[in-house]
N, C-alpha and C positions, 0 to 999 in steps of 0.2 A: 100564354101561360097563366098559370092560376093564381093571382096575387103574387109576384116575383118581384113585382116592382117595388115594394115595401121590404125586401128582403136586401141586405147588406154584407159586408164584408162581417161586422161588429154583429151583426144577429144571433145570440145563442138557438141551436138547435131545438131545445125547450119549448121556445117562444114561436115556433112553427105550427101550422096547423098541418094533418094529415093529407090534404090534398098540396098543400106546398113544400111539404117535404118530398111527394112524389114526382112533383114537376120538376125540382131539381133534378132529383134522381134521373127520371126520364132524359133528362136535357145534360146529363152529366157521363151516364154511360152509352156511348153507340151500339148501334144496333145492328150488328150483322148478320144480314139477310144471305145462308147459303142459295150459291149457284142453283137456277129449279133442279133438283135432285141428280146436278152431272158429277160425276165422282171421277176427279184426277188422279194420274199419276205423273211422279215429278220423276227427271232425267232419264238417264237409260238405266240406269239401275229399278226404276217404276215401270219404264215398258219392259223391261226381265223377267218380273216379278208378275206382270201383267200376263204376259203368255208364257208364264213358265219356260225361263230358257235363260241360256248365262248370256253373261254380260256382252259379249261379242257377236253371239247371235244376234240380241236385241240391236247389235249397232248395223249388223246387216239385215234387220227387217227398216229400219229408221231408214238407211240409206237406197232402199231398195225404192222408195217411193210409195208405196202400197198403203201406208197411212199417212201420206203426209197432207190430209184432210185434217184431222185429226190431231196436227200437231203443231203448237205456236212454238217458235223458239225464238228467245232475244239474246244474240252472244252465245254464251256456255247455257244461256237456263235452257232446258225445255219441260213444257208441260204438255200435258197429254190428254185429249178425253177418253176415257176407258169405253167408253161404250161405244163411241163413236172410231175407235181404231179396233178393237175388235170386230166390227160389223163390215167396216171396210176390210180387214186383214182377212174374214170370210167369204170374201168374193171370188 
């Protein structure tokens, strides 16, 4: 970091220079790096929505096996990858 070490609890903001105002900042807000461009959907209400169809159908494509590449579930959650359960539900 760029001069941080001179930087204290008591530091007025003021008394910062430009590049150590930025290292803080850097170091203060995380950086969420989306998934490479894979677009989810979440529960069966997102695979519904995902191939157009009600809520029941979705739960008999889910249990049918036919994307369950495509699909993590932990408990109740499930996530989905869209691309990748369409592609498989195309076969």
């Amino acid at each position: 970091m760029i001069g941080t070490e001179r930087i204290s609890n008591e530091t007025r903001l003021i008394d910062l220079t430009v590049g150590e105002l930025r290292a803080l900042l850097q170091n203060a807000i995380p950086v969420n790096n989306p998934p490479e461009s894979k677009e989810y959907v979440y529960g069966l209400k997102g695979i519904a929505e995902l191939f157009h169809c009600s809520y029941t159908e979705a739960y008999r494509i889910k249990r049918s096996g036919k994307i369950d590449k495509a699909i993590k579930q932990n408990g109740r959650k499930i996530i989905t990858d869209a691309k990748k359960a369409l592609e498989l539900f195309g076969r």
